[in-house]
N, C-alpha and C positions, 0 to 999 in steps of 0.2 A: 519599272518599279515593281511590278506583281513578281516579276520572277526575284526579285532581291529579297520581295517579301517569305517569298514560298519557301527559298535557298536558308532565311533566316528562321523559319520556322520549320527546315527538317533538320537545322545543325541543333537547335532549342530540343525537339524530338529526342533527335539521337543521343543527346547530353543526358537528359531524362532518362530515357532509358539505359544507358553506361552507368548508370547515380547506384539502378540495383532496384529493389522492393522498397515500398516506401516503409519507414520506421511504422512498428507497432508496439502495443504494450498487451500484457496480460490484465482481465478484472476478474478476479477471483472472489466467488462468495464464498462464505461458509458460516457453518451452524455450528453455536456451543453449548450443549447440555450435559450436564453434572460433569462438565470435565472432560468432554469428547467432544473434539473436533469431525464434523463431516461437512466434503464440498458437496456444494449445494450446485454450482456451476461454473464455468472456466469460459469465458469467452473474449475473443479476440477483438482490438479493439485498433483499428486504422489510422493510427495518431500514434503521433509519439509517446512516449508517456511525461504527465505532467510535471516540471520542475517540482523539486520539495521546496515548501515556504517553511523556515525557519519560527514554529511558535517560541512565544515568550516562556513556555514551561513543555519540556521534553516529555513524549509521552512514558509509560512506563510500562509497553509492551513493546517486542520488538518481533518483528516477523522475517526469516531467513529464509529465498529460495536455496535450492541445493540442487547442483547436479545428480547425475545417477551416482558419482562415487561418495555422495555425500559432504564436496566438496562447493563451499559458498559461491555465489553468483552474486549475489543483493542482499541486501537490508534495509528495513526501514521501520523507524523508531513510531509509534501510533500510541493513543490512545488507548487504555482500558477499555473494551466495548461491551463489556457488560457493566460499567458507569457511566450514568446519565447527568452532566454539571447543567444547572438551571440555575439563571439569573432573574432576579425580581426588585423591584425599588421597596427598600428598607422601609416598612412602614412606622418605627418609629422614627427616622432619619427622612423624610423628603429629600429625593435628590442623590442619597446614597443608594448604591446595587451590592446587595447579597447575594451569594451563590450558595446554592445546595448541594450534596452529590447526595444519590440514588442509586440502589443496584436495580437493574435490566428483569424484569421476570425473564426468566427462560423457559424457550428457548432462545436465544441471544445469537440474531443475524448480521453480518457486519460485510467489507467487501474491501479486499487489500489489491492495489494494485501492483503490480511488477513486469518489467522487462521480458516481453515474449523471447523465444529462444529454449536454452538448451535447460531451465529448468524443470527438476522430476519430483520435487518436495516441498511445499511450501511448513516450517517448525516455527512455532508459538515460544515467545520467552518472555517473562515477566524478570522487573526487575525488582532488586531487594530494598524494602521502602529504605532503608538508609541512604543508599544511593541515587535515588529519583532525580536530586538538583544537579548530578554530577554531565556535563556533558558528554562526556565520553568513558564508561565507567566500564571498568574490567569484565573480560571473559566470564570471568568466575562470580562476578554479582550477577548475571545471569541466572534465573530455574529455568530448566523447561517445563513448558506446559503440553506437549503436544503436539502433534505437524496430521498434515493432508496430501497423500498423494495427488499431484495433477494428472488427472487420466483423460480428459479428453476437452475439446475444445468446440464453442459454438459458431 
């Protein structure tokens, strides 16, 4: 019985190790004042990276890694992070919730995650308020705002 277990737990082993490194993800900070993007820090993170959940309202920044030719890797559609949405119960309404937005004093720290690997840029894009509700809205509604070299990792 021991040796069937031992047999069974170096094929388990060996399988493990065949599989490769286990999946990781990038957590990138960064800093935004008057307009300029700088990372704050890059570190590595031993876990897959998290499914994206589908919000009820798309965000309307979109963040792009890039390889070194400038060529896309990732995307993922976020939140404005220098606005702040707060909810409160209606005090004329009992019962009812109002929300506010707010902008962020700056300086405005926020943290995207992405796909470790062969990315060299992470590029900031807002999109053009006409298009906000659109799911999937053209290249060209896109501005950029800005990117961050990833230079080094914790």
């Amino acid at each position: 019985m021991r040796q069937i277990l031992f047999l069974l737990s170096l094929c388990l082993f060996s399988a493990a190790a065949a599989a490769g490194p286990a999946p990781s993800h990038l957590l990138i900070q960064v800093s935004l004042e008057k307009g300029s993007f700088t990372l704050v820090r890059v570190t590595e993170v031993a876990q897959p990276l998290p499914k994206q959940r589908t919000p009820s309202e798309p965000g309307t920044w979109k963040a792009a890694l890039l390889d070194e030719k400038g060529r896309p890797l990732y995307s993922v559609r976020m939140n404005d992070p220098t606005e702040l949405r707060g909810e409160f119960e209606d005090p004329t309404q009992p019962g009812r919730i109002q929300a506010v937005h707010t902008r962020q004093p700056e300086p405005v720290h926020f943290t995207v995650r992405v796909p470790a690997g062969a990315g060299r840029r992470l590029v900031f894009y807002a999109l053009d308020a006409e298009r906000v509700r659109e799911p999937e809205p053209k290249e060209a509604d896109w501005k950029t705002l800005g990117d961050v070299r990833l230079t080094g990792k914790e």
